[in-house]
BAPA-147015 format. One line per field, with one value per residue (C-alpha): y, z, x. Coordinates in steps of 0.05 Angstrom, whole numbers, padded with zeros to 5 digits. Layout:
N
y	c(Y; ...)
z	c(Z; ...)
x	c(X; ...)
end
This chain:
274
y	c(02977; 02992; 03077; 03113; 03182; 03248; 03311; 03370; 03406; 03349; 03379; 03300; 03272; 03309; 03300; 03224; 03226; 03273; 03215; 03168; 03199; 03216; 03145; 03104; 03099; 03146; 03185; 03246; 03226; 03263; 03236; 03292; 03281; 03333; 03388; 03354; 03308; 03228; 03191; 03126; 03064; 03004; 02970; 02893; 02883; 02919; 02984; 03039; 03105; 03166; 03220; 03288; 03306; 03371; 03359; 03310; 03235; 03224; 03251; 03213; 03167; 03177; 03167; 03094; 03108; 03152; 03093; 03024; 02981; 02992; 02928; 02972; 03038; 03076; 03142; 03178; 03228; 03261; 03226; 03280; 03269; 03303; 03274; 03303; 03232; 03216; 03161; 03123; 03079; 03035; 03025; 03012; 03062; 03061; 03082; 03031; 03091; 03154; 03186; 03249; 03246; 03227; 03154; 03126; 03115; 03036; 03024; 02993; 02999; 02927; 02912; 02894; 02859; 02829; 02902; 02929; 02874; 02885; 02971; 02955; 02913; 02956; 03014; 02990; 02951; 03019; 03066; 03023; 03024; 03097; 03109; 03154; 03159; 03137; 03094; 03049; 03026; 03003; 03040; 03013; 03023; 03099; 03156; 03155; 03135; 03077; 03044; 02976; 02966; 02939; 03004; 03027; 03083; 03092; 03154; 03202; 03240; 03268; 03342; 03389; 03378; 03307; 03327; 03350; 03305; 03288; 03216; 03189; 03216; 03173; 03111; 03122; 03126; 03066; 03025; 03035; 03020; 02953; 02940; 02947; 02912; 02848; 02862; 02792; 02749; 02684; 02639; 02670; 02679; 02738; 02763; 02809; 02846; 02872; 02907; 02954; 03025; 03064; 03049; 02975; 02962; 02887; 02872; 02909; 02865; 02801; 02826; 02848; 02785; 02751; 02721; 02750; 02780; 02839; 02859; 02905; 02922; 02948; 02993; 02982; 03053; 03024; 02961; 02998; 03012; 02947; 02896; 02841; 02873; 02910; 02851; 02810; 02873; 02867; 02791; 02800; 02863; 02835; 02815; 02757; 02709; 02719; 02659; 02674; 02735; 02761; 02794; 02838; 02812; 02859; 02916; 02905; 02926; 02872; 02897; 02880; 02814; 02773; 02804; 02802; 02733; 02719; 02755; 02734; 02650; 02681; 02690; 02620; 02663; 02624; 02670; 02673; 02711; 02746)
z	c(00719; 00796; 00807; 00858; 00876; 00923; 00922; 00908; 00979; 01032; 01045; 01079; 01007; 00960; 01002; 00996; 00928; 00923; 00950; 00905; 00851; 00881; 00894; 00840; 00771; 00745; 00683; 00662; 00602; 00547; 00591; 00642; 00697; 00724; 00683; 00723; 00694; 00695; 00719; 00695; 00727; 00723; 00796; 00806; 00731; 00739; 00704; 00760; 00746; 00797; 00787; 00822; 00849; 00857; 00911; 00969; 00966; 01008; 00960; 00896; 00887; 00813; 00803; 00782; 00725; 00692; 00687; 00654; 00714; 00757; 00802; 00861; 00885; 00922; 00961; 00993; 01048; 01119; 01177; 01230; 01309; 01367; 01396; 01348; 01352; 01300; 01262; 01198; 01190; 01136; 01123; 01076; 01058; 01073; 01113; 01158; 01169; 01135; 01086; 01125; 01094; 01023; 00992; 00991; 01061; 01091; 01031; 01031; 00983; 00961; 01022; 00994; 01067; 01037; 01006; 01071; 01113; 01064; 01073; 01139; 01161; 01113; 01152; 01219; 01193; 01160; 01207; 01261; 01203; 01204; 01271; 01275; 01336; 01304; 01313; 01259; 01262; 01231; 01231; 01224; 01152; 01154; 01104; 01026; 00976; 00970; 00903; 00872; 00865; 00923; 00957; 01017; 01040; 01073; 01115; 01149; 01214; 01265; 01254; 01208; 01234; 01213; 01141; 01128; 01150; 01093; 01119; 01145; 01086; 01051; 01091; 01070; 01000; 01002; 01039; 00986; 00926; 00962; 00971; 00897; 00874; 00920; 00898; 00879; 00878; 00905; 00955; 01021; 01070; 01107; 01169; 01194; 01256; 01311; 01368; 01403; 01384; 01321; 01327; 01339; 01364; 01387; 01310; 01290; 01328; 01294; 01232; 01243; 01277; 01222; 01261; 01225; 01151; 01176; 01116; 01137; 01210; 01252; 01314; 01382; 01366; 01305; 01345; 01367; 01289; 01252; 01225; 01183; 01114; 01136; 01172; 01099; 01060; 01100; 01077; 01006; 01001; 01016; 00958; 00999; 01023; 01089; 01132; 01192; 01246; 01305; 01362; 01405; 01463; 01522; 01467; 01462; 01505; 01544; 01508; 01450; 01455; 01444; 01391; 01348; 01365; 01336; 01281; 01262; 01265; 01223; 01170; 01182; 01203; 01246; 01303; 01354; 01423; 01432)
x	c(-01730; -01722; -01745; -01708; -01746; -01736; -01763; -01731; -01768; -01740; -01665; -01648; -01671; -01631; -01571; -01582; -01593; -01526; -01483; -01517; -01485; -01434; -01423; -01447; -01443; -01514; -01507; -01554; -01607; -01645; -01701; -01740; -01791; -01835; -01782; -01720; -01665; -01667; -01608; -01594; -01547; -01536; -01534; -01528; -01541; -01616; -01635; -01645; -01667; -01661; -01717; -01734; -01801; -01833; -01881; -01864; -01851; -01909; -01965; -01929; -01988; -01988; -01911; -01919; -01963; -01910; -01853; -01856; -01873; -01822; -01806; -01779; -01790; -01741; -01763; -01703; -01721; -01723; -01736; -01780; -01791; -01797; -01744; -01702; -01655; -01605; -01644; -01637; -01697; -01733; -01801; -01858; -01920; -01994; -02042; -02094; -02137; -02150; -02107; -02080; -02006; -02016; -02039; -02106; -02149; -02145; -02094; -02023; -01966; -01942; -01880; -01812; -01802; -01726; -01704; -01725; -01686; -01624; -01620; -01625; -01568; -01531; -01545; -01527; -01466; -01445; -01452; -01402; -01354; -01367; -01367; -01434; -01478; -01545; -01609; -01621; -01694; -01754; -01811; -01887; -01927; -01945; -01963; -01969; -01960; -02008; -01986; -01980; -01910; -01864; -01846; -01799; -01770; -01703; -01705; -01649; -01667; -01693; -01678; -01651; -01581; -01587; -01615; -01548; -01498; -01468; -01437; -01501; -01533; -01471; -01499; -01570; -01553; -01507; -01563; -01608; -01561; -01539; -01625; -01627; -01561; -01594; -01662; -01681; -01759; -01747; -01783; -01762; -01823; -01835; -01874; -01919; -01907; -01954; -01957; -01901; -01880; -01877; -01801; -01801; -01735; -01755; -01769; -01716; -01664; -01699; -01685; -01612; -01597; -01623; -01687; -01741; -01751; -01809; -01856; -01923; -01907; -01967; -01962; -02008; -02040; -02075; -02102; -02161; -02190; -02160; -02204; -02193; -02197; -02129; -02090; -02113; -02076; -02007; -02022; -02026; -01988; -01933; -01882; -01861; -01906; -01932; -01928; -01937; -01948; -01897; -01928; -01903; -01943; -01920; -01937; -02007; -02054; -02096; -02162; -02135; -02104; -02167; -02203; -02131; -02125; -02194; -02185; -02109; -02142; -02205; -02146; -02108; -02052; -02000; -01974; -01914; -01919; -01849)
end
């Protein structure tokens, strides 16, 4: 069974999860989470079930322990900057520090680096056919949850005029349905990214052009705390298997170039300089 979550505060997520059933096949159950209807479809031959949450996706560290080991989990929601620039952007949970926004502290959810790959491409390739003036990014491993089960988000943003766009909401949806119809284990490696920007758009390229499959993904503003207990979690909490690292060597500050080095061969990690 693949879980597919929002909450019921984030305006961006319930318009996502409007066009998912507005656009796919979900049915109402007898079923109720958290006092709110379950949805049920079938998508690419694989249970998925849509569920409302009360509080925000971000502090839904419990949500696996209500549903039958879920393979996939889903969290529709807002994208927020500063910028304010229409984005639609992917990314996996956890936090390589303290827990500010939800999770647990120095704790990763489990990557689905293939899923996130797949929504994606299907973002960028649907907003041409759509004609809309967005971003579609990556982002690095941020916020909660921190949970065992392969976990991404696919995000639709900057600003509240964004939240309710209903076509790019449209794409967002469609994104993640076409993540889950694909959603497959097989022996496809992945990699882990480091170095550059929040918004990574060198590793984001890779990945649309097909060069690179990005699980964990960590920003040069963590560099200064990580140690090798994290780089070993965006390792193993991966669902692919990590083989080897990309590094965003202009994005790294020289201070920090050595002591990752050391620490990435400490691991028998394999790593290219792009």
């Amino acid at each position: 069974m693949i879980l597919v979550a929002y909450s019921s505060r984030d305006l961006a997520g319930s318009n996502i999860a409007k066009e998912v059933l507005n656009n796919f096949p979900f049915k109402q159950t007898s079923d109720a989470y958290q006092e709110k209807p379950i949805y049920s479809a079938e998508i690419g031959g694989k249970q998925v079930n849509l569920v409302t949450l009360k509080d925000e996706t971000l502090y839904a560290q419990n949500l696996s322990e209500h549903f039958s080991k879920p393979e996939l989990i889903v969290f529709l929601s807002r994208h927020s900057s500063q910028s304010g620039k229409p984005t639609l952007s992917v990314h996996s949970p956890g936090n390589f520090a303290e827990a500010e926004l939800g999770g647990l502290p120095r704790t990763l959810s489990v990557c689905p680096a293939l899923a996130m790959r797949d929504a994606l491409q299907t973002m960028a390739q649907l907003k041409m056919e759509m004609l809309l003036d967005y971003e579609v990014s990556y982002e690095c491993t941020h916020h909660g949850p921190s949970l065992n089960v392969p976990t991404m988000f696919v995000e639709l943003g900057s600003s509240p005029q964004q939240w309710i766009d209903s076509e790019a909401a449209e794409v967002v949806a469609k994104a993640a349905m076409k993540s889950i119809a694909d959603f497959r284990t097989c022996d496809q490696t992945a990699v882990l990214g480091i170095g550059g920007p929040h918004y990574n758009q060198r590793f984001t390229q890779m990945a649309l052009n097909n060069e690179a499959v990005f699980g964990h993904m960590i920003p040069k503003y963590v560099l200064p705390i990580l140690d090798v207990e994290t780089l070993r979690q965006c390792v193993h909490r991966t669902l692919e298997k990590v083989d080897h690292a990309i590094l965003d060597w202009n994005g790294i500050k020289s201070e920090h170039k050595l002591a990752l080095l050391k620490t990435l061969e400490g691991l028998n990690l394999p790593y290219n300089k792009v």
